[in-house]
N, C-alpha and C positions, 0 to 999 in steps of 0.2 A: 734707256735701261738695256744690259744685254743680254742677249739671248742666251740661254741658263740651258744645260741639258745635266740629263743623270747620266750620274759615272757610270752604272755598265753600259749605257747606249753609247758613249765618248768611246767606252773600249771598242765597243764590238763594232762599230764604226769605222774605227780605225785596223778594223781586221787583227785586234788581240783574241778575243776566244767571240763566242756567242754571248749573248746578253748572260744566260742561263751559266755559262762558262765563269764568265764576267763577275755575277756574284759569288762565285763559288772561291775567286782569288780573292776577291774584294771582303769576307768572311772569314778566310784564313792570315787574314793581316800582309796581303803579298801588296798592297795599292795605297800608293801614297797622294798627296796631292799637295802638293807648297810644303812638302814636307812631311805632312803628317797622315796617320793612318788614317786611310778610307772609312765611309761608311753607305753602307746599300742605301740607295735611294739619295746620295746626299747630291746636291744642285752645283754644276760650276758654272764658270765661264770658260768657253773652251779655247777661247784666243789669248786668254790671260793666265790661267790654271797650269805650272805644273804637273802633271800624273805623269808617274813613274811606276813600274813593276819589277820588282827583286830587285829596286834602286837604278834602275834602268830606263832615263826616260823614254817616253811614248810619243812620237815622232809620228805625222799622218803616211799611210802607208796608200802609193797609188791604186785605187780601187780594183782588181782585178773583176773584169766582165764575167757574167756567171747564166749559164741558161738552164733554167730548171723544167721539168717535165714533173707534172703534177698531177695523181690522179682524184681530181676535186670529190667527196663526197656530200650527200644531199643535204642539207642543213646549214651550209657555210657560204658568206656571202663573198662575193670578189674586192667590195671597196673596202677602205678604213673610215670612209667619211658618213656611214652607215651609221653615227651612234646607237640605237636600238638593237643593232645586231649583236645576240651572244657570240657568237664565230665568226672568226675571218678567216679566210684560207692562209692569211702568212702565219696563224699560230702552228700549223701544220707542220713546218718547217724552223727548224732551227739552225741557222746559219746567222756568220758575223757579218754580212755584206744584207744592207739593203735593197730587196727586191720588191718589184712591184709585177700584180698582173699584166696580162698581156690579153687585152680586149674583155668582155664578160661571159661572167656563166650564171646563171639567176641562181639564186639560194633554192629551188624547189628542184634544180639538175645538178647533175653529176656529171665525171669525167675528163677527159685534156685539157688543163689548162697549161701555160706558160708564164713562167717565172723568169723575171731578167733586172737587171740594173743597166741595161743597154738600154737606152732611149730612143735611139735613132732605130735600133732593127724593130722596137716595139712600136712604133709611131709606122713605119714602114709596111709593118705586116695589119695592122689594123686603119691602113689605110685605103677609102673607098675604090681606089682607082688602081688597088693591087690585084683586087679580085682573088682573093687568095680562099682555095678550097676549104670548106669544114663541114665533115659527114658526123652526122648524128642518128641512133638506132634510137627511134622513139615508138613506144607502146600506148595503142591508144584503147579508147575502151569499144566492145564491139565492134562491128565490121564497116569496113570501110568502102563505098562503090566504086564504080568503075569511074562516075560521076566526078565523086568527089577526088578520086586520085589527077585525075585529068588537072581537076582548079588547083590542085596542090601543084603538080609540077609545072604550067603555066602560066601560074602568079596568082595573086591572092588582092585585093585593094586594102593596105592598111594607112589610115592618115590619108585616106586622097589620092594616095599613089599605091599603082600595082610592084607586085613585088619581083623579081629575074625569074627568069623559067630555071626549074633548078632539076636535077636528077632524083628519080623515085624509084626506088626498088620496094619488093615489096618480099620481109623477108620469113612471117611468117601468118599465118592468117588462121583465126580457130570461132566459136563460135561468140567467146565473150571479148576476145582482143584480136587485134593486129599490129601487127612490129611491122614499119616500114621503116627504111635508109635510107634520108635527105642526106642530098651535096649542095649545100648552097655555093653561092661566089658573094654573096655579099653579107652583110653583120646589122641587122638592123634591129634594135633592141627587142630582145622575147621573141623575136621574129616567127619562129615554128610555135611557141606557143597561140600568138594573135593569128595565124593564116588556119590554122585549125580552131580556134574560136570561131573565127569568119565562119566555117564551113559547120559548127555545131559539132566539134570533133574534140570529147576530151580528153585530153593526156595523160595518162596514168606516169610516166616515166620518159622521161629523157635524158639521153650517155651522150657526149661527143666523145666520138670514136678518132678520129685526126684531125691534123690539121697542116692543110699543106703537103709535103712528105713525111709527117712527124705522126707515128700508129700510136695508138694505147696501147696495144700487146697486152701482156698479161703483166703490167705493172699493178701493185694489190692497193686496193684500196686505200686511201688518205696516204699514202706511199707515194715520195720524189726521188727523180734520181737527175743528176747530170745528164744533158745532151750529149752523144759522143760526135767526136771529130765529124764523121762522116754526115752525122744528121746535121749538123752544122751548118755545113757546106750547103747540103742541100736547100736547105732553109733560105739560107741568104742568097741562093742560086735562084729564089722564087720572090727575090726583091728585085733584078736585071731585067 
């Protein structure tokens, strides 16, 4: 049997509009398919199918690599394979190129994430042996000791195994919270969540603030934009 996709995915895939684009020609009678007028939602075959727009076939276009800077907000989860999840971070983004995460952010945090259809830089940057920076501003509830900062930035034991000694700044301290700024080097699922479990330390809030070379700055909320040339460079300058 063969694999059947919907026509705006067939569009947007093949880099004609975004899906959202995609129906909007597909509605105005511009999408044909073996001839005849499109319809949203309708199933083809895409090795076998026709589709043409303003009579013009649809021809696959070489995917153009795309890196996205994402600023995640709290309630949206990073996989697609999450069925239960109301939110994914790719509804966030409306683009005709399929992108996928770049490493995780738990549905309870916000902040940096990356967005790529580049396989090889994203296998690369979330891989164990890159050690590739990620600071995070996490607010925790009440205050936090001398004690306990120490186990935080010297490891923590989760699963058996301790965790890298990691940089601890402490950025703001009052008498029902404290904001401190982990630099990990490594990615180990929830990881600031569990090493502060360990220690009886709860989280009110967690931002990743960069990653790499790569700042949040003041990009707004549920807000992407393009990596520019120079972040680029950099970027891939911390896969050598």
């Amino acid at each position: 049997m063969p694999d059947l996709l919907r026509i705006q995915k067939y569009l947007a895939e093949r880099g004609v509009a975004s899906r959202r684009g995609a129906e909007e020609m597909i509605a105005a009678g511009r999408v044909t398919v073996n001839g005849r007028r499109a319809t949203i939602g309708q199933s083809i075959d895409p090795k076998k199918a026709l589709v043409a727009v303003d009579g013009q076939a649809v021809e696959r276009q070489k995917e153009r690599k795309v890196y996205l800077m994402l600023h995640k907000p709290r309630g949206y989860v990073t996989t697609a394979k999450d069925r239960h999840a109301a939110r994914i971070v790719t509804e966030l983004i409306d683009r005709p190129e399929r992108l996928y995460p770049v490493g995780r952010l738990d549905k309870d945090s916000e902040g940096l994430l990356l967005l790529t259809n580049d396989g090889a830089l994203a296998h690369a940057l979330t891989h164990p042996s890159k050690h590739v920076e990620k600071r995070y501003r996490v607010t925790l509830r009440g205050q936090v000791g001398d004690g306990q900062r120490e186990q935080l930035a010297g490891g923590v034991m989760i699963d058996g195994r301790r965790t890298l000694p990691l940089e601890l700044r402490v950025i703001e301290e009052k008498a029902d919270r404290t904001v401190l700024e982990f630099t990990l080097k490594e990615g180990r699922n929830r990881q600031i969540r569990r090493m502060c479990e360990a220690l009886n330390l709860e989280v009110m809030r967690l931002k990743r603030t960069q990653i790499g070379p790569l700042k949040l700055g003041m990009l707004p909320l549920g807000q992407a934009r393009e990596l520019t040339a120079e972040e680029l460079k950099r970027l891939k300058g911390e896969m050598k």
